[in-house]
N, CA, C and O atoms as a GROMACS GRO file, in nm:
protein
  560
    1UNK      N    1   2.384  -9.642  16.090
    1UNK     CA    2   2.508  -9.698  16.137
    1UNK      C    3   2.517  -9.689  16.289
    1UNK      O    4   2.544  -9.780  16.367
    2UNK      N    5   2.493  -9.581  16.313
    2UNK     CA    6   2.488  -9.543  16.504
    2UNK      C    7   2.372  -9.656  16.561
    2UNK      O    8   2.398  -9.706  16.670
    3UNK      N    9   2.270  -9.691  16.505
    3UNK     CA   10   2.176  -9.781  16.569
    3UNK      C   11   2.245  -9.928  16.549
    3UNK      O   12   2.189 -10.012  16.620
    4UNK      N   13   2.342  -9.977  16.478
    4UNK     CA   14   2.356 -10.093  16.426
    4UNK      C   15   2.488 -10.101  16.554
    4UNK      O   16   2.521 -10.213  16.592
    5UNK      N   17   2.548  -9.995  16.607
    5UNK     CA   18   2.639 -10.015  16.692
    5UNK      C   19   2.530  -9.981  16.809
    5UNK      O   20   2.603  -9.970  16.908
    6UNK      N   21   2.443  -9.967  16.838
    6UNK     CA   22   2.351  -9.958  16.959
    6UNK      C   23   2.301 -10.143  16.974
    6UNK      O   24   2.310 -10.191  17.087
    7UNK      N   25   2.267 -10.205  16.894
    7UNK     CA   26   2.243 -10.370  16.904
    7UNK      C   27   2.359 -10.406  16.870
    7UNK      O   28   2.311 -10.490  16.794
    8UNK      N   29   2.496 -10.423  16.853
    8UNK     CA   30   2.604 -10.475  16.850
    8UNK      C   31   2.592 -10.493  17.040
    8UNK      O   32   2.586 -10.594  17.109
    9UNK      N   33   2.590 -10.344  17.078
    9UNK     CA   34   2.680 -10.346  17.207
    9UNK      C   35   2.542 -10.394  17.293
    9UNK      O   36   2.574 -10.470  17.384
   10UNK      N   37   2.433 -10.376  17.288
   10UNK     CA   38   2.311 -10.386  17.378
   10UNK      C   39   2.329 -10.588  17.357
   10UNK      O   40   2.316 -10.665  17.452
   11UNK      N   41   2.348 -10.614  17.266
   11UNK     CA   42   2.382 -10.784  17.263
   11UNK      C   43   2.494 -10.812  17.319
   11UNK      O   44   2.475 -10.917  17.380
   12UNK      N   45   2.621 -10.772  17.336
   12UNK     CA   46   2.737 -10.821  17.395
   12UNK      C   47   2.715 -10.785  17.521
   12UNK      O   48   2.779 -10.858  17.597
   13UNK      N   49   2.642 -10.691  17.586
   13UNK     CA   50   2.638 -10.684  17.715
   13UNK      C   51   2.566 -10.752  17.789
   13UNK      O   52   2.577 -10.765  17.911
   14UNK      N   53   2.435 -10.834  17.670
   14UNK     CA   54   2.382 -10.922  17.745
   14UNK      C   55   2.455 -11.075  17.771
   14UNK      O   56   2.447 -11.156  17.863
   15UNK      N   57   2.524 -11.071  17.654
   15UNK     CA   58   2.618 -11.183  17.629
   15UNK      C   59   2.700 -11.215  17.817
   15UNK      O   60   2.706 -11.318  17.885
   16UNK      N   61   2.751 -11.067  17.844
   16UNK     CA   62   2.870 -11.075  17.910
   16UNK      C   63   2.763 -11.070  18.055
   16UNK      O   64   2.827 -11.066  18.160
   17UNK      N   65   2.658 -11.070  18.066
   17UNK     CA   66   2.592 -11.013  18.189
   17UNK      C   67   2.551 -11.172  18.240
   17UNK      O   68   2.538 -11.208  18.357
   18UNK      N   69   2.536 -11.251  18.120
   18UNK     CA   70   2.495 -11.388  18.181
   18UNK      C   71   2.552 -11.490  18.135
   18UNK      O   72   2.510 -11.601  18.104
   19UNK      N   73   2.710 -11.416  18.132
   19UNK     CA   74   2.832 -11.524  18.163
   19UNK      C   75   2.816 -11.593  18.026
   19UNK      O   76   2.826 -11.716  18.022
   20UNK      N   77   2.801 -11.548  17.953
   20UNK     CA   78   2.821 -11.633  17.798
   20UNK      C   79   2.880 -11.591  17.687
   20UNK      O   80   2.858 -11.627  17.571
   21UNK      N   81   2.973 -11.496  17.738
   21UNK     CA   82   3.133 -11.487  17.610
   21UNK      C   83   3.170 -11.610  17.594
   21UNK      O   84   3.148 -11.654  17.481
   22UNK      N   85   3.229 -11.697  17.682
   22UNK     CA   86   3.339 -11.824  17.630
   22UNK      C   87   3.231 -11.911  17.545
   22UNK      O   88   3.264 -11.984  17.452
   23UNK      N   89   3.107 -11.895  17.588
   23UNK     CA   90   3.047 -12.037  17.507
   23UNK      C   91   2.957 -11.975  17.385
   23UNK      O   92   2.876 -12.049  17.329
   24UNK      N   93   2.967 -11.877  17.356
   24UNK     CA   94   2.897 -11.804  17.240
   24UNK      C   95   3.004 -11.833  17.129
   24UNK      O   96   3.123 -11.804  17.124
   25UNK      N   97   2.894 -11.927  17.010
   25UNK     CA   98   3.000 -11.972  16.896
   25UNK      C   99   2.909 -11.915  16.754
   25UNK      O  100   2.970 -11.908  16.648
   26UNK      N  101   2.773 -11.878  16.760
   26UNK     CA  102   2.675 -11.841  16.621
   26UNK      C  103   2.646 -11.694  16.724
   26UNK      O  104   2.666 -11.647  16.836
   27UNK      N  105   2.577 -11.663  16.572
   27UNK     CA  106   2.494 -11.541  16.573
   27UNK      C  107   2.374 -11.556  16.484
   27UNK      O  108   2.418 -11.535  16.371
   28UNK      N  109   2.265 -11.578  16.479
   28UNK     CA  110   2.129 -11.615  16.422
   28UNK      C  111   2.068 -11.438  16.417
   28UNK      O  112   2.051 -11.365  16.515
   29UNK      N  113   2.050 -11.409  16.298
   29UNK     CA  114   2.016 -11.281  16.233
   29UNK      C  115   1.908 -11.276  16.147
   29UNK      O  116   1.887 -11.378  16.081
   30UNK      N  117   1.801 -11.140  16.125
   30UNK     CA  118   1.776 -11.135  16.003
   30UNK      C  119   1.876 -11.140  15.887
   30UNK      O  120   1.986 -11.196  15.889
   31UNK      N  121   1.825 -11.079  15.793
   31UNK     CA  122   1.936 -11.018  15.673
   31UNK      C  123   1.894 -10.867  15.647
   31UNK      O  124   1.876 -10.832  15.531
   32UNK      N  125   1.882 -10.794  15.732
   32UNK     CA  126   1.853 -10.630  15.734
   32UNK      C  127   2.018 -10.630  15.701
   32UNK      O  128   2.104 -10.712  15.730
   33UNK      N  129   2.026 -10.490  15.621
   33UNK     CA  130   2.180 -10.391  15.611
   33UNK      C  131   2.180 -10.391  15.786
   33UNK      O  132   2.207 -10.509  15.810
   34UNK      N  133   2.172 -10.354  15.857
   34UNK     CA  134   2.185 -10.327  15.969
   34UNK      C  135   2.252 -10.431  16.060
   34UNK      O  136   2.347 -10.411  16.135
   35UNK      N  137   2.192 -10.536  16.042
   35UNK     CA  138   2.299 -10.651  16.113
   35UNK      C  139   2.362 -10.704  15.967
   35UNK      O  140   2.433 -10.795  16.008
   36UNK      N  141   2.376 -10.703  15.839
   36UNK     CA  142   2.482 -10.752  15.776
   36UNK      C  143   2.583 -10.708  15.708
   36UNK      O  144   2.666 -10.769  15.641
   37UNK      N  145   2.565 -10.533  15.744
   37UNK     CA  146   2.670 -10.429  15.701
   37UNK      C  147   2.818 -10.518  15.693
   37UNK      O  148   2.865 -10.571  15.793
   38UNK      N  149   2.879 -10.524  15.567
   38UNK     CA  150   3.050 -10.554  15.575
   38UNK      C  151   3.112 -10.461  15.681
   38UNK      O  152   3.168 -10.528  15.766
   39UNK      N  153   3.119 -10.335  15.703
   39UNK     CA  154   3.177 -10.321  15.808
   39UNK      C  155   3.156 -10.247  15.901
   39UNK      O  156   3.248 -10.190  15.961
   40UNK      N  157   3.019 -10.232  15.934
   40UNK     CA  158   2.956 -10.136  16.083
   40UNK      C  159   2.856 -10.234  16.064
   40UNK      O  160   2.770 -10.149  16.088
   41UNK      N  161   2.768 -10.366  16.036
   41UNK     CA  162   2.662 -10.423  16.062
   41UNK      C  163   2.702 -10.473  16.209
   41UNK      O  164   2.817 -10.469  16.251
   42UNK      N  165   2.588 -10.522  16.283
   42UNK     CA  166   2.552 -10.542  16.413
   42UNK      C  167   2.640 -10.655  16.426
   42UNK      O  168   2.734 -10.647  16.506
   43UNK      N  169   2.616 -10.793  16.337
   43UNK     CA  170   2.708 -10.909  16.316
   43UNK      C  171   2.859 -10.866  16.355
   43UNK      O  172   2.924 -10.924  16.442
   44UNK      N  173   2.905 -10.763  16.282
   44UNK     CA  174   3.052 -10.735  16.212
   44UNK      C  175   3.063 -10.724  16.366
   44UNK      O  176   3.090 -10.825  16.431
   45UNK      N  177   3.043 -10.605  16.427
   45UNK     CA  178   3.037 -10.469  16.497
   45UNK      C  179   3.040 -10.640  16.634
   45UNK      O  180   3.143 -10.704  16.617
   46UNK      N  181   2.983 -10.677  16.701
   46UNK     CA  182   2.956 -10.760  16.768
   46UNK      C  183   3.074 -10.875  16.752
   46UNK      O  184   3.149 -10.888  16.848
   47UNK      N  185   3.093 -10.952  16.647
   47UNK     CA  186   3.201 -11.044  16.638
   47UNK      C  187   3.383 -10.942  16.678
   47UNK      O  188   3.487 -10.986  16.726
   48UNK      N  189   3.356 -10.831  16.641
   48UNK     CA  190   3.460 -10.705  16.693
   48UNK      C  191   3.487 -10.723  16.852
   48UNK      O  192   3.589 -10.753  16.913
   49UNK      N  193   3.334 -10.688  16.902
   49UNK     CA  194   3.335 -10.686  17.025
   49UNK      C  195   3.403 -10.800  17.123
   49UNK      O  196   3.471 -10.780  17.224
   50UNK      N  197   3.361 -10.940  17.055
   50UNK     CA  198   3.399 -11.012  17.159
   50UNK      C  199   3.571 -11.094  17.070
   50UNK      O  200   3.637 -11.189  17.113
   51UNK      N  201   3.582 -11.057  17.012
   51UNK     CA  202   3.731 -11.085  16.926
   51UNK      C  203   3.753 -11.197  16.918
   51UNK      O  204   3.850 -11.248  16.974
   52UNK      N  205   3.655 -11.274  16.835
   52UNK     CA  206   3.669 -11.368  16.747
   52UNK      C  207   3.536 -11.391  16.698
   52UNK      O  208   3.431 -11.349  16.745
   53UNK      N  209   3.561 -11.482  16.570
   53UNK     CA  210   3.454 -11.497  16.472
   53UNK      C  211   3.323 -11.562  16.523
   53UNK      O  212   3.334 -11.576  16.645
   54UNK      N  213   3.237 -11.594  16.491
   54UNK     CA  214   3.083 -11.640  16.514
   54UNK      C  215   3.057 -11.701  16.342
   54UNK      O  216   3.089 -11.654  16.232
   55UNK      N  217   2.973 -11.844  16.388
   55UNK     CA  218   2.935 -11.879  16.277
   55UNK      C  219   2.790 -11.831  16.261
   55UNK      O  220   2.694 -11.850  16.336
   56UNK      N  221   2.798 -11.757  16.127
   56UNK     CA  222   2.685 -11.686  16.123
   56UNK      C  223   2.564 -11.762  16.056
   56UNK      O  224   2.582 -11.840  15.963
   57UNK      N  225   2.439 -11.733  16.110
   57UNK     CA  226   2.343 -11.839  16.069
   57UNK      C  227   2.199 -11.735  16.026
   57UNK      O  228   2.114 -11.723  16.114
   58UNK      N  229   2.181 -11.677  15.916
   58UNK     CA  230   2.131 -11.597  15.893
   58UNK      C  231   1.948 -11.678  15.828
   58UNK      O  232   1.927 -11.761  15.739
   59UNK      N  233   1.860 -11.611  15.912
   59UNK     CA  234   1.729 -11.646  15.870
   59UNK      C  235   1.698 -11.669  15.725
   59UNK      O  236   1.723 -11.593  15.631
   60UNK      N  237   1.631 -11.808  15.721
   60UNK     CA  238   1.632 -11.893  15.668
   60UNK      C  239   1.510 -11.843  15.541
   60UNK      O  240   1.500 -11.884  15.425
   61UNK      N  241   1.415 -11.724  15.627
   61UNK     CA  242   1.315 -11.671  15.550
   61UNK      C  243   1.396 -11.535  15.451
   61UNK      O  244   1.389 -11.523  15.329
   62UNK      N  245   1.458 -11.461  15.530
   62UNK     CA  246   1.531 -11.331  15.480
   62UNK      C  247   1.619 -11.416  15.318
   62UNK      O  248   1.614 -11.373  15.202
   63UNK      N  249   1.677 -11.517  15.359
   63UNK     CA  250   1.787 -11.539  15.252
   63UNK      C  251   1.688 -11.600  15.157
   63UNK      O  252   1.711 -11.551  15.046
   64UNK      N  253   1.593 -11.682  15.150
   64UNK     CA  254   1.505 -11.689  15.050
   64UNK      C  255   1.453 -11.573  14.990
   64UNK      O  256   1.422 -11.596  14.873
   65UNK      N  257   1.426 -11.425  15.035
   65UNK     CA  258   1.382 -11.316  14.980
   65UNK      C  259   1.507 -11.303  14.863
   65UNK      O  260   1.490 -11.259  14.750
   66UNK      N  261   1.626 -11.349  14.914
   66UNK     CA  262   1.734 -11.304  14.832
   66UNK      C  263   1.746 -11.362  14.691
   66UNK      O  264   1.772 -11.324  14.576
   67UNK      N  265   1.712 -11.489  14.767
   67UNK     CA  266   1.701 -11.594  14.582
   67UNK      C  267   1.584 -11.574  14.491
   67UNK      O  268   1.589 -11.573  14.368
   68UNK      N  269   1.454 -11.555  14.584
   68UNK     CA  270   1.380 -11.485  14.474
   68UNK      C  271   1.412 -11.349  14.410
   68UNK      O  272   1.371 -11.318  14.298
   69UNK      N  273   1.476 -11.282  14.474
   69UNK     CA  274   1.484 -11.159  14.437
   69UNK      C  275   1.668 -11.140  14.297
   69UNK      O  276   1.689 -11.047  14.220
   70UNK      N  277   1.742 -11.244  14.315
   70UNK     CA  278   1.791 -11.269  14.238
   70UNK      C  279   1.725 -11.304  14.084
   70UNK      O  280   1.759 -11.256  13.976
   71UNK      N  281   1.592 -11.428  14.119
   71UNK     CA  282   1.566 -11.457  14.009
   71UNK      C  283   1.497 -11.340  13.933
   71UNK      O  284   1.503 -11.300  13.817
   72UNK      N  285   1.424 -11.295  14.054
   72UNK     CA  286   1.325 -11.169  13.955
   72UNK      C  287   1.422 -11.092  13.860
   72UNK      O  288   1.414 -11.102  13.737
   73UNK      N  289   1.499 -11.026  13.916
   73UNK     CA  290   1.591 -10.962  13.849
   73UNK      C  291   1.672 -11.030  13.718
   73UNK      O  292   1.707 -10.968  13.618
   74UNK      N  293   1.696 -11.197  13.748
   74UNK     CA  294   1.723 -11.227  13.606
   74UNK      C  295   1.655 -11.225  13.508
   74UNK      O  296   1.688 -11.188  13.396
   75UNK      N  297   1.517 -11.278  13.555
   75UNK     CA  298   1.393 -11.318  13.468
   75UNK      C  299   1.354 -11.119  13.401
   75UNK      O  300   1.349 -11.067  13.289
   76UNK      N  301   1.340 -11.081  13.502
   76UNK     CA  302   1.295 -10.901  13.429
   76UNK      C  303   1.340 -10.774  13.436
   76UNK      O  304   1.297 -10.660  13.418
   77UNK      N  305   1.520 -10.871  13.491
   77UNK     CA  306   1.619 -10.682  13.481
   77UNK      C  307   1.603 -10.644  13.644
   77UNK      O  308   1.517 -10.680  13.724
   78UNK      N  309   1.703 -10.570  13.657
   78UNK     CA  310   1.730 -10.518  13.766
   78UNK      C  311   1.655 -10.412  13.776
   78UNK      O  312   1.650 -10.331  13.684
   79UNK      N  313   1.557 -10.389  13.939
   79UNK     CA  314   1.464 -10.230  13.951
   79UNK      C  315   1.601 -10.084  13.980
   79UNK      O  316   1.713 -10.077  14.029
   80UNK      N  317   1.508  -9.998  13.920
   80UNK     CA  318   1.608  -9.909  13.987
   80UNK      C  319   1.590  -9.855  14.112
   80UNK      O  320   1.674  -9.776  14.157
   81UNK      N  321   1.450  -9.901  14.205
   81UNK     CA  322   1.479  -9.836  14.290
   81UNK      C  323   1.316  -9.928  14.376
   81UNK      O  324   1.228  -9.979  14.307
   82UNK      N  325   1.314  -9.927  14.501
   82UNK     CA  326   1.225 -10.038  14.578
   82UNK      C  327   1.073 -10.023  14.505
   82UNK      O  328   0.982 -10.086  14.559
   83UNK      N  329   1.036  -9.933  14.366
   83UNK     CA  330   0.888  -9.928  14.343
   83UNK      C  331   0.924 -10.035  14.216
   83UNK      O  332   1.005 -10.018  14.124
   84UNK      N  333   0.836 -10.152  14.243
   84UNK     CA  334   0.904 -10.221  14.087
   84UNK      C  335   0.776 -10.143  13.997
   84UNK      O  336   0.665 -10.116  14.043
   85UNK      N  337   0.819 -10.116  13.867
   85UNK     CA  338   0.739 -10.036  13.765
   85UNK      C  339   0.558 -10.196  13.768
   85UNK      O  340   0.440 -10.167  13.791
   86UNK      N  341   0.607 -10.322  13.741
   86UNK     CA  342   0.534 -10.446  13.699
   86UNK      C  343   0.403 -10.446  13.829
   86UNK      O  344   0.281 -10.442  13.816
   87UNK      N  345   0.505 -10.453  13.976
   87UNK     CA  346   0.403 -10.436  14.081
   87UNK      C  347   0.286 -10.314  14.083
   87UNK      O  348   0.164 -10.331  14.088
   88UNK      N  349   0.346 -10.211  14.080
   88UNK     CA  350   0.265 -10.098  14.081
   88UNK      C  351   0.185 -10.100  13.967
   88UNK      O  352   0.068 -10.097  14.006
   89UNK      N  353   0.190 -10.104  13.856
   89UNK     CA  354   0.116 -10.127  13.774
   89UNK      C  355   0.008 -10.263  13.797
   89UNK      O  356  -0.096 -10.247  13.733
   90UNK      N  357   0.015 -10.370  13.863
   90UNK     CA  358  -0.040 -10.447  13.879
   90UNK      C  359  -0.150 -10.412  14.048
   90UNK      O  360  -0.268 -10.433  14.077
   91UNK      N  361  -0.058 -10.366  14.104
   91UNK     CA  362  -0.159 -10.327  14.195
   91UNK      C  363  -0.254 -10.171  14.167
   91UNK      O  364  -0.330 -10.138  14.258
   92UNK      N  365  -0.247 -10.113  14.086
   92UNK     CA  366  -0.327 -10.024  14.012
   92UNK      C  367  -0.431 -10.085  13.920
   92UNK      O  368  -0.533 -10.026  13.886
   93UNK      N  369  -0.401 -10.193  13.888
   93UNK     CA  370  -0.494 -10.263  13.756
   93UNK      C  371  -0.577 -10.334  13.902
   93UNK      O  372  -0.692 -10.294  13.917
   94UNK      N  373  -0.528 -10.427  13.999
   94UNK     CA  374  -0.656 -10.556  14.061
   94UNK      C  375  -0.762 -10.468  14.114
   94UNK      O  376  -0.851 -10.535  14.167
   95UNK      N  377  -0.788 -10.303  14.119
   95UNK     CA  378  -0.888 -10.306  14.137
   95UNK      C  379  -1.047 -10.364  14.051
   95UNK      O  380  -1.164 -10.388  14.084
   96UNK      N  381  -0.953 -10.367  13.910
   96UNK     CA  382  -1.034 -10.375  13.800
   96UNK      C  383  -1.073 -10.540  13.749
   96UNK      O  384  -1.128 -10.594  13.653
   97UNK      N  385  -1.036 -10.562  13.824
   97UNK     CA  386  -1.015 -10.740  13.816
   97UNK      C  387  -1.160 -10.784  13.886
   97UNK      O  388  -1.221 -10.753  13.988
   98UNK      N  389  -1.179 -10.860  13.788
   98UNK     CA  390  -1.365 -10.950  13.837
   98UNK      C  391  -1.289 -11.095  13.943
   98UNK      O  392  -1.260 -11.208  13.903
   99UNK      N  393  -1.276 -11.045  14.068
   99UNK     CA  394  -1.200 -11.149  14.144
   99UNK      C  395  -1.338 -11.318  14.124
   99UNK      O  396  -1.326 -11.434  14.164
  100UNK      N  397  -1.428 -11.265  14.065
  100UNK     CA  398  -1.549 -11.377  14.123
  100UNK      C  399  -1.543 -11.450  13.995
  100UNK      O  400  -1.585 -11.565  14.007
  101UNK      N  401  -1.487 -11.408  13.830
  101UNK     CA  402  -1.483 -11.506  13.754
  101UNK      C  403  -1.338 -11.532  13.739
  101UNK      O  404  -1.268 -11.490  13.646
  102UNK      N  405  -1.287 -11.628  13.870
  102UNK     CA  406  -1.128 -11.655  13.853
  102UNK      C  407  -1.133 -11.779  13.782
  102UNK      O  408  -1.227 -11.824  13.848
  103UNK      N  409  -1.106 -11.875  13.698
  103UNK     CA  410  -1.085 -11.969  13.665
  103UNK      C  411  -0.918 -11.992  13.643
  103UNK      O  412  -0.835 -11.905  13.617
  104UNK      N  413  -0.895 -12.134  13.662
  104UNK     CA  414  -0.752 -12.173  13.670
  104UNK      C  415  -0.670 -12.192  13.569
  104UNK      O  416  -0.702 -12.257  13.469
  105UNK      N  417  -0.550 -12.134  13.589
  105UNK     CA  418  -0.454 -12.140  13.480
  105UNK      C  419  -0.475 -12.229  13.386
  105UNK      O  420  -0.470 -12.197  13.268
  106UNK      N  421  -0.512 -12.412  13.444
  106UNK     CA  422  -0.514 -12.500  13.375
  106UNK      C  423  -0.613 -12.585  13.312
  106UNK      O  424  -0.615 -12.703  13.278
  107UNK      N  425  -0.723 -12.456  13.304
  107UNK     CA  426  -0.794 -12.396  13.224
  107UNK      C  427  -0.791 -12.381  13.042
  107UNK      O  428  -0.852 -12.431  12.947
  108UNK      N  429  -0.699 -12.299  13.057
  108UNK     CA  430  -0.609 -12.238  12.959
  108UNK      C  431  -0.533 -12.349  12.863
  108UNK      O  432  -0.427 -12.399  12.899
  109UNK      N  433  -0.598 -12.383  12.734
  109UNK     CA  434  -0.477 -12.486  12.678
  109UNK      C  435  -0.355 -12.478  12.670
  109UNK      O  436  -0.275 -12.568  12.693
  110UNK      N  437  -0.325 -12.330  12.622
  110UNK     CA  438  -0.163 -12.326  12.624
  110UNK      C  439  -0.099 -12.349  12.772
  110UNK      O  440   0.002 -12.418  12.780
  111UNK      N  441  -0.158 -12.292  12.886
  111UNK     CA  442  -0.077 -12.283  12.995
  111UNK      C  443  -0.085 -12.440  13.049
  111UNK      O  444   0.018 -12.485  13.098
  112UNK      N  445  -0.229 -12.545  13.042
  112UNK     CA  446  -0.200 -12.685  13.051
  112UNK      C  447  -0.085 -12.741  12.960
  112UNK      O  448   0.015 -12.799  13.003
  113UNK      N  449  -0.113 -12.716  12.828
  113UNK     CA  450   0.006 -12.811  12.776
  113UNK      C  451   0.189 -12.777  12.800
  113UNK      O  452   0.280 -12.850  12.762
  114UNK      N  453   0.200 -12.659  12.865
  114UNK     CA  454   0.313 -12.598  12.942
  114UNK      C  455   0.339 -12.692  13.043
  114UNK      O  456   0.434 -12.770  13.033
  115UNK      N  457   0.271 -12.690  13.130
  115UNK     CA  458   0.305 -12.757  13.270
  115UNK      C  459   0.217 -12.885  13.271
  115UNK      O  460   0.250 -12.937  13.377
  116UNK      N  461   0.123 -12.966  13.212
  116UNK     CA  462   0.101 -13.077  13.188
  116UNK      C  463   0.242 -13.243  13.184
  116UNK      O  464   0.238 -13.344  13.254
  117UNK      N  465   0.339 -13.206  13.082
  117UNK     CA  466   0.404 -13.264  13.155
  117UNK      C  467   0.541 -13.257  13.274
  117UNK      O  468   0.648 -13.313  13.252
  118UNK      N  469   0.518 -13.192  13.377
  118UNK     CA  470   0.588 -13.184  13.432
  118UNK      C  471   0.501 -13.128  13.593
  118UNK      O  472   0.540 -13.072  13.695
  119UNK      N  473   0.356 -13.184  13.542
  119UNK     CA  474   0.273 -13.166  13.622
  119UNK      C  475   0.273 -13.241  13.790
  119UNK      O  476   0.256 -13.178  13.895
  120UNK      N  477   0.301 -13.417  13.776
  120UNK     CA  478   0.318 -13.465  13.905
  120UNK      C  479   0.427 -13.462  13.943
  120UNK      O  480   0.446 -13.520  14.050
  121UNK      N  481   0.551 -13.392  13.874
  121UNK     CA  482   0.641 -13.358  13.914
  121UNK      C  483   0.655 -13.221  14.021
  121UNK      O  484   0.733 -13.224  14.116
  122UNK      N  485   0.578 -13.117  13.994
  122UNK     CA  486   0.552 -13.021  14.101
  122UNK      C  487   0.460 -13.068  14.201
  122UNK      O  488   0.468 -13.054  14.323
  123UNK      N  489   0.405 -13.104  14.158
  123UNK     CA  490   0.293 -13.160  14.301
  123UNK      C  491   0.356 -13.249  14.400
  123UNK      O  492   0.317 -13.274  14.515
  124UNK      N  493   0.468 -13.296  14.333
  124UNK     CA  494   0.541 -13.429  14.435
  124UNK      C  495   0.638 -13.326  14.485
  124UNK      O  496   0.612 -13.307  14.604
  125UNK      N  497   0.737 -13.254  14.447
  125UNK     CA  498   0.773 -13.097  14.449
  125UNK      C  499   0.696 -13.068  14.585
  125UNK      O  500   0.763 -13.097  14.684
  126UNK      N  501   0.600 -13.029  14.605
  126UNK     CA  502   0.528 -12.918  14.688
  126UNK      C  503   0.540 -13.008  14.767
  126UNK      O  504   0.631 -13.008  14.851
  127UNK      N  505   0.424 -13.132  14.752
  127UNK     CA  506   0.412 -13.231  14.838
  127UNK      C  507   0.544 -13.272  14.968
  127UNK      O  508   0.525 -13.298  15.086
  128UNK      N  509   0.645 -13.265  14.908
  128UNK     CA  510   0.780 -13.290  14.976
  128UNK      C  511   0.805 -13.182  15.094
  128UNK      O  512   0.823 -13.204  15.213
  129UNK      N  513   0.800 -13.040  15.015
  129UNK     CA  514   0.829 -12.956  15.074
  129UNK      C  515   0.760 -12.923  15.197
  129UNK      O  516   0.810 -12.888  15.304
  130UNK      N  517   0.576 -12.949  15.153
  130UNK     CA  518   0.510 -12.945  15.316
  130UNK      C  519   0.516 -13.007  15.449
  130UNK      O  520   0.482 -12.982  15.564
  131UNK      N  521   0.612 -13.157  15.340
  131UNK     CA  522   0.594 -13.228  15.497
  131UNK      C  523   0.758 -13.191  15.554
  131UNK      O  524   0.800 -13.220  15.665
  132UNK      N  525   0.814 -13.140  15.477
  132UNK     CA  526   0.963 -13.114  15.525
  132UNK      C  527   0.908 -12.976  15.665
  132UNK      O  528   0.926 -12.987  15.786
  133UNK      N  529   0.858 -12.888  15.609
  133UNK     CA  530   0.844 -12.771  15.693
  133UNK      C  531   0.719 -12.827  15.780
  133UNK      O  532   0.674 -12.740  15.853
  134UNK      N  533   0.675 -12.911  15.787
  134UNK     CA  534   0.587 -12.954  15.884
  134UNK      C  535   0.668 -13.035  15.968
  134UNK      O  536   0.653 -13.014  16.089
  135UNK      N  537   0.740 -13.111  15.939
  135UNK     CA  538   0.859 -13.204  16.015
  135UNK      C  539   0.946 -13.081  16.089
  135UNK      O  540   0.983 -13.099  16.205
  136UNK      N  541   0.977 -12.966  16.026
  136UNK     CA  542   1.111 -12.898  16.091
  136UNK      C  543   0.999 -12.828  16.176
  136UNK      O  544   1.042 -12.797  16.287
  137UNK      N  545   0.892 -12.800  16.160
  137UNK     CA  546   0.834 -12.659  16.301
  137UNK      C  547   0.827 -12.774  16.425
  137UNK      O  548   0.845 -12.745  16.543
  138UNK      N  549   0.784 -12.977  16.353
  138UNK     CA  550   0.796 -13.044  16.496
  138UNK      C  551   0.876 -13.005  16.582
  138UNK      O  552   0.839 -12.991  16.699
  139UNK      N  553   0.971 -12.986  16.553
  139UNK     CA  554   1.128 -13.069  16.601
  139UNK      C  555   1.169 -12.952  16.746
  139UNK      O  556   1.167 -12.829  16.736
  140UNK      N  557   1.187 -12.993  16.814
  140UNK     CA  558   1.235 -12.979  16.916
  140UNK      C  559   1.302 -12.802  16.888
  140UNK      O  560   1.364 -12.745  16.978
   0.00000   0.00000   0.00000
């Protein structure tokens, strides 16, 4: 908490040192507890400082950790604690793994006739998505 008010104030002073209180309207963040604490995060603690709100624009990579990490938890229960039991067990087993006879899922009849039809549908899926994040790193 004491460090999260150490970058609250080390940011507003830079704010105020190069004349940019009046025109400061976002705050662009990870999603650490630390800047998104409800009420001592760096965000909070900082929008305090200069007394009024900021539209908050929180990294675009961090909040995706969140939705996967939602789904995991729907799909296999909530962990009790940052060791997931599935990971560790899985990273204890790949030593044992013949990485050199990998063959592909779709390989596998059951796992082709799974995703077979709904096959150029992910690929057009992905396809989209690369040129989207190839279009947004262009951009200005």
């Amino acid at each position: 908490m004491e460090m999260d008010r150490h970058y609250a104030t080390a940011v507003f002073n830079l704010i105020q040192e190069w004349n940019l209180t009046d025109r400061s309207r976002f705050v662009c963040f990870d999603t650490t507890a630390s800047n998104t604490g409800v009420h001592a995060g760096a965000c909070v603690l900082l929008v305090e400082k200069l007394g009024r709100d900021l539209i908050s624009l929180a990294c675009r990579h961090h909040i995706m950790k969140f939705m996967v990490a939602k789904v995991f938890d729907t799909v296999m229960g909530p962990s009790s604690g940052p060791n997931i039991k599935l990971f560790q067990r899985f990273r204890e087993y790949w030593g044992s793994v013949d990485q050199s006879s990998y063959e592909s899922g779709l390989d596998v009849e059951f796992i082709a006739s799974v995703l077979s039809p709904v096959r150029d549908d992910i690929i057009r899926f992905i396809q989209q998505q690369l040129t989207r994040v190839s279009t947004e790193r262009r951009l200005p």
